[in-house]
C-alpha positions as CSV (number, residue, x, y, z in Angstrom):
1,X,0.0,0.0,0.0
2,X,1.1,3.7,-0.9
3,X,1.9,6.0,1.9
4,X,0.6,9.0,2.3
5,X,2.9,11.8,1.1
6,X,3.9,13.8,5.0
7,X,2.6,17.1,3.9
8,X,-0.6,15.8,3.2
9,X,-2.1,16.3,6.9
10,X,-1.0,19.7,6.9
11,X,-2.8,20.5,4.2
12,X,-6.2,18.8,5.0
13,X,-7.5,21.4,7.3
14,X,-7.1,24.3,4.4
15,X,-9.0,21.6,2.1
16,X,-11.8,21.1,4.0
17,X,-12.2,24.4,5.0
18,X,-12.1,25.6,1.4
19,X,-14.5,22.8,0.6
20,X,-16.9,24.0,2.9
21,X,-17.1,27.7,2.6
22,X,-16.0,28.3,-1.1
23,X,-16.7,24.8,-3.3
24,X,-20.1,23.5,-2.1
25,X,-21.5,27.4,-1.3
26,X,-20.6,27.7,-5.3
27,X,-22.3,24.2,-6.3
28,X,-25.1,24.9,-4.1
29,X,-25.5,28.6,-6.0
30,X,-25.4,26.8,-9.6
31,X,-28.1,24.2,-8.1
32,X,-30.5,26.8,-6.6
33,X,-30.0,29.0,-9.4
34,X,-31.6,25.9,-11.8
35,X,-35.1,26.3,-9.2
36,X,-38.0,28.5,-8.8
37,X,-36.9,28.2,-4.9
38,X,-39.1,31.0,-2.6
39,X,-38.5,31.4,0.7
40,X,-42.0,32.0,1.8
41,X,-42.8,28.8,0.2
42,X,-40.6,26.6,1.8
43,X,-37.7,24.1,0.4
44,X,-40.2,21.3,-0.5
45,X,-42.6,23.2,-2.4
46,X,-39.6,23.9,-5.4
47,X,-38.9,22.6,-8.5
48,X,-36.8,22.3,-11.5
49,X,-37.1,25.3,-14.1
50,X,-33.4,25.0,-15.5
51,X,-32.6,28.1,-17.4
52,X,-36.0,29.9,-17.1
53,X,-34.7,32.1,-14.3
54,X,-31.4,33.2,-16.7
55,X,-33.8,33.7,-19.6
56,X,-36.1,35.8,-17.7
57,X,-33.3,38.1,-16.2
58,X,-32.1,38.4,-19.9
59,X,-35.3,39.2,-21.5
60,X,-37.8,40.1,-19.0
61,X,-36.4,41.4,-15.9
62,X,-36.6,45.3,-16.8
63,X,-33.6,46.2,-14.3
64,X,-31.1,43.6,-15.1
65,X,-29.4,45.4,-17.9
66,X,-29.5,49.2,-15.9
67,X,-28.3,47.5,-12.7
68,X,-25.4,46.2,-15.1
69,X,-24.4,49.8,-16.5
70,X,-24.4,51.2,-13.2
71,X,-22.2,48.9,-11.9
72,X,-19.6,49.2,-15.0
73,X,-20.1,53.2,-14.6
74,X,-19.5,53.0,-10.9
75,X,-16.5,50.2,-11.3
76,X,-14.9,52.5,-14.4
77,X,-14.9,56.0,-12.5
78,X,-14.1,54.6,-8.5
79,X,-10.8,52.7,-9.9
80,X,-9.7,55.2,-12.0
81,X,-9.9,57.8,-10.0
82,X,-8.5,56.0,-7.1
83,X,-5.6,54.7,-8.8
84,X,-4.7,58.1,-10.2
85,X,-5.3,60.3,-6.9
86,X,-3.4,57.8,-5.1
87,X,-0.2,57.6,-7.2
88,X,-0.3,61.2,-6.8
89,X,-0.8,61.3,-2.4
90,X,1.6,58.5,-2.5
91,X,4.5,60.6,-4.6
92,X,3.5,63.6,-2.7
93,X,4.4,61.5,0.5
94,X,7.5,60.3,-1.0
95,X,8.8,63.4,-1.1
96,X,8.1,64.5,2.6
97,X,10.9,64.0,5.0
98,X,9.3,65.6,8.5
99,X,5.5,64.0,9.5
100,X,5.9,61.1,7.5
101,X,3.9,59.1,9.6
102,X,1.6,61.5,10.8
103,X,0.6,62.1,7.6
104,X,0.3,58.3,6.7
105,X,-1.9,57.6,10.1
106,X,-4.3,60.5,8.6
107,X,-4.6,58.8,5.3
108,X,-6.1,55.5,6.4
109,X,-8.8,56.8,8.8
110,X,-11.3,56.3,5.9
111,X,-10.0,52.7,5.1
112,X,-10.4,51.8,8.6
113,X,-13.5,53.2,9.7
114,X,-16.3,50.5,9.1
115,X,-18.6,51.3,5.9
116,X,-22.0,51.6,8.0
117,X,-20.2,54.4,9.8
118,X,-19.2,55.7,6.7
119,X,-22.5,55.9,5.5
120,X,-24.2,57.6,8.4
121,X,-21.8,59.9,8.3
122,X,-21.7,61.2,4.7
123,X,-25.7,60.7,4.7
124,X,-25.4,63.6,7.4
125,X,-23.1,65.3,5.4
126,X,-25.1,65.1,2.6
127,X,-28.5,66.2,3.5
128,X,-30.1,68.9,1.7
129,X,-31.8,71.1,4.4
130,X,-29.1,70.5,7.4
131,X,-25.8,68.6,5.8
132,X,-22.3,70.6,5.6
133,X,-22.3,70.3,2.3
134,X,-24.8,72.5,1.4
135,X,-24.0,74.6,4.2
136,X,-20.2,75.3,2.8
137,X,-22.4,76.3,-0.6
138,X,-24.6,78.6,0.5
139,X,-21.1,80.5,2.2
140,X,-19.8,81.0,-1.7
141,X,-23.8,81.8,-2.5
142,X,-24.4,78.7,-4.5
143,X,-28.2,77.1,-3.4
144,X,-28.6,73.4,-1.9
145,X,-27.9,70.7,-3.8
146,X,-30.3,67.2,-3.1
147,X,-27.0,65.4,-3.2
148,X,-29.1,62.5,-2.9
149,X,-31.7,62.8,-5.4
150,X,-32.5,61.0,-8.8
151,X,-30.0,62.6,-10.8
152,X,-27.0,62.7,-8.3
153,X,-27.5,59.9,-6.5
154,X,-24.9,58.2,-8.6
155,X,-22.4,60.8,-8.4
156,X,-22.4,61.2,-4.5
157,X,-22.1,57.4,-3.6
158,X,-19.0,57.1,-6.3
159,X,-18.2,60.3,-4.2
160,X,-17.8,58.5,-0.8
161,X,-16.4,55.6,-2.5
162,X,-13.1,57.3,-3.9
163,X,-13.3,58.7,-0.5
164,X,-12.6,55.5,1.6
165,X,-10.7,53.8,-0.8
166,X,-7.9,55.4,-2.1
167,X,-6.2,55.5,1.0
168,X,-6.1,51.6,0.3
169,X,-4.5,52.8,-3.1
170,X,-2.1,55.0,-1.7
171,X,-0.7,52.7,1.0
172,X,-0.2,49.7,-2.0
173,X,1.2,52.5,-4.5
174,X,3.7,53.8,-1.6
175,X,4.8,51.0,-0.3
176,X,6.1,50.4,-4.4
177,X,7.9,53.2,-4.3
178,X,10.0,52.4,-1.3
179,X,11.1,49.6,-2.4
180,X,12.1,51.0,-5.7
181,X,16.0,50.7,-5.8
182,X,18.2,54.4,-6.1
183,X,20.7,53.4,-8.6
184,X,18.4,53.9,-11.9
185,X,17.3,56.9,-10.9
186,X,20.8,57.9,-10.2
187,X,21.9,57.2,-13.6
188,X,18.7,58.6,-14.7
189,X,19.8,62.1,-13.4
190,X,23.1,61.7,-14.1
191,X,22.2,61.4,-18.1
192,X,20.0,64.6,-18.3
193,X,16.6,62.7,-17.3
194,X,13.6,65.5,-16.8
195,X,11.1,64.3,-13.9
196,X,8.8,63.0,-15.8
197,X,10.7,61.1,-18.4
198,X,12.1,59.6,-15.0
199,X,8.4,59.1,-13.6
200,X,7.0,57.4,-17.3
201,X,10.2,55.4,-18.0
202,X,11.8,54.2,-14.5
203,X,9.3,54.5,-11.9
204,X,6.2,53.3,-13.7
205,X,7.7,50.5,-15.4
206,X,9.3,49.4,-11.9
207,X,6.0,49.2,-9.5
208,X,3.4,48.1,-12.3
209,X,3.5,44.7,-11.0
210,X,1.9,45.7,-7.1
211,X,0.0,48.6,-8.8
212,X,-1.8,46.0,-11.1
213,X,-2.0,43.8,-7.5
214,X,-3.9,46.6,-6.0
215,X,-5.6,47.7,-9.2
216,X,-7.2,43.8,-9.4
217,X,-8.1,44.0,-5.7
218,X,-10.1,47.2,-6.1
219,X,-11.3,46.0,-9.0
220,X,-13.3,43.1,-7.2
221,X,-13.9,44.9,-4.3
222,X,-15.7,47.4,-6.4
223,X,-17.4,45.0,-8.7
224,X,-19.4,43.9,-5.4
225,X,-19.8,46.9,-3.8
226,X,-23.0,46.5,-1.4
227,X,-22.8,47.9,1.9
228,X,-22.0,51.6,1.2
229,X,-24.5,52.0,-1.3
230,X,-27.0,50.2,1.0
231,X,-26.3,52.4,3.9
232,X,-26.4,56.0,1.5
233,X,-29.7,55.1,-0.9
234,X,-30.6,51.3,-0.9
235,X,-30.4,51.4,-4.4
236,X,-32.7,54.6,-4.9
237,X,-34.2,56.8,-5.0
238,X,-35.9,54.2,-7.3
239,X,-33.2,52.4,-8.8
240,X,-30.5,55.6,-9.4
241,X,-27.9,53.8,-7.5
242,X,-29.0,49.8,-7.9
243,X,-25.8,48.2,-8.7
244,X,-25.7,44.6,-9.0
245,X,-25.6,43.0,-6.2
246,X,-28.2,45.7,-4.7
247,X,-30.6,44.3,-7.4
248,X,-29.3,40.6,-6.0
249,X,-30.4,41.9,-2.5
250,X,-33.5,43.1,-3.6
251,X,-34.8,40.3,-5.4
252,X,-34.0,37.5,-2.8
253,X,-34.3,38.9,0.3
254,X,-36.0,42.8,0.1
255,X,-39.4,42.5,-2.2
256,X,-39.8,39.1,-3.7
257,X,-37.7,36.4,-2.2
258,X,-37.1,35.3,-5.5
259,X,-33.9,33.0,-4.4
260,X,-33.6,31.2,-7.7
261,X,-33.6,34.3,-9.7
262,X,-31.3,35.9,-7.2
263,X,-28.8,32.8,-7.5
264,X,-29.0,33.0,-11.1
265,X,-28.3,37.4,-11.3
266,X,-24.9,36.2,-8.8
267,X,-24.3,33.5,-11.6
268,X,-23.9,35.8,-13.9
269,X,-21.9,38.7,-12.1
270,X,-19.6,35.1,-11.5
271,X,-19.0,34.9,-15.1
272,X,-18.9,38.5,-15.5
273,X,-16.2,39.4,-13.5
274,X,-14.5,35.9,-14.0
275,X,-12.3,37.0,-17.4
276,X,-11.3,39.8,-16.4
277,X,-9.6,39.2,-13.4
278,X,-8.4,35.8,-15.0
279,X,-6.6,38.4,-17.7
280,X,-5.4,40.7,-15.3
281,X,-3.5,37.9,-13.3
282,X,-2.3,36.3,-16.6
283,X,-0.9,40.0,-16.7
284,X,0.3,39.8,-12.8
285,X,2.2,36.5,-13.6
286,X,3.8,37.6,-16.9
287,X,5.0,40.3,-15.2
């Protein structure tokens, strides 16, 4: 009889861990999603459908399709906009000798606070009669914005977002230039090189590999973006700010408890976000 290989009981506890909260959560996702399962129904009363919950979300379900564009709008503008104001913080920071850390313990207090305090705090903020917002307005004579409302409802929750997170940006995109080594840019200088040929040709080339780490992290972070947007609109007003897995929340647990069409709208935000962070690792590892 074969032995068993000596790392194998080291390894076990990972397996079954990742077994039981990653592999058979998934399979039971894929199985639910194939169901008309409702919760106020009970588990006996359900039944096989097999794609008729996909081919409704694709054809009938009126807010499938807005929920998606929301989501790519609010994904597109957060990243971008975090990745580019935090190479700038962290470069700023580099170049500060006194307060370093000072400054650095300032910067995370958004990252750290927890989201539903985030929130509450920025819905205060916010508000049109009372918030500080509109009160720092109406100083330069500029009337109250409903920072809230139908038509910048969007704007203000992408808003907080960049907010929070791009002290997480910062600390990645910092920590890359530290551990950039001194001799290119010596040699750099030392041939005539401007700042930013030195920035575009040295320093960019030389971090791109834990700036496209924290790039793909924000990426999925943002892609499933829940609890801030719960906590500011729940989705509204109407569906304004009803990213995707708002309109998951919504249809399984909120209004319908619709679990099998829910299952099958986290299906497909699966497969959605599946290539493209499969493309930026291929990147990561080529790299």
């Amino acid at each position: 009889m074969k032995k068993m290989p000596a790392h194998y009981p080291f390894i076990m506890p990972a397996l079954v861990l990742l077994v039981l909260i990653v592999i058979f959560p998934t399979i039971f996702l894929y199985y639910i999603s194939m169901t008309n399962y409702d919760m106020t129904v009970g588990w006996e009363a359900k039944r096989f459908v097999w794609f008729e919950n996909f081919l409704y979300l694709f054809f009938d379900e009126p807010l499938f399709w807005k929920s998606l564009g929301i989501t790519f709008i609010f994904v597109s503008v957060t990243v971008s906009c975090e990745l580019v104001l935090g190479m700038l913080v962290a470069l700023g920071l580099s170049r500060i000798n006194r307060s370093k850390r000072l400054f650095v313990s300032l910067i995370i207090i958004p990252m750290v606070c927890t989201p539903s305090i985030i929130s509450l705090m920025w819905k205060l903020i916010l508000n049109t009669e009372y918030g500080v917002a509109n009160y720092l307005l109406g100083l330069v004579r500029i009337g109250n914005i409903n920072w809230l409302g139908t038509g910048t409802a969007l704007a203000s929750v992408i808003l907080v977002d960049i907010w929070e997170w791009t002290p997480f940006m910062v600390l990645m995109l910092y920590a890359a230039l530290q551990a950039l080594p001194e001799e290119p840019f010596e040699a750099a200088v030392a041939d005539g090189a401007n700042k930013i040929q030195i920035f575009f040709y040295i320093t960019l080339p030389m971090m791109m590999k834990l700036a496209l780490i924290a790039l793909t992290l924000r990426l999925i972070d943002s892609f499933k973006v829940f609890d801030t947007v719960y906590g500011l609109t729940q989705g509204g007003p109407g569906s304004a700010t009803e990213v995707f897995s708002m309109r998951i929340f919504r249809i399984g647990f909120q209004h319908s408890n619709w679990t099998g069409r829910a299952s099958a709208y986290a299906i497909i935000m699966l497969l959605i976000m599946s290539p493209l962070f499969s493309r930026l690792t291929r990147l990561l590892r080529d790299r």
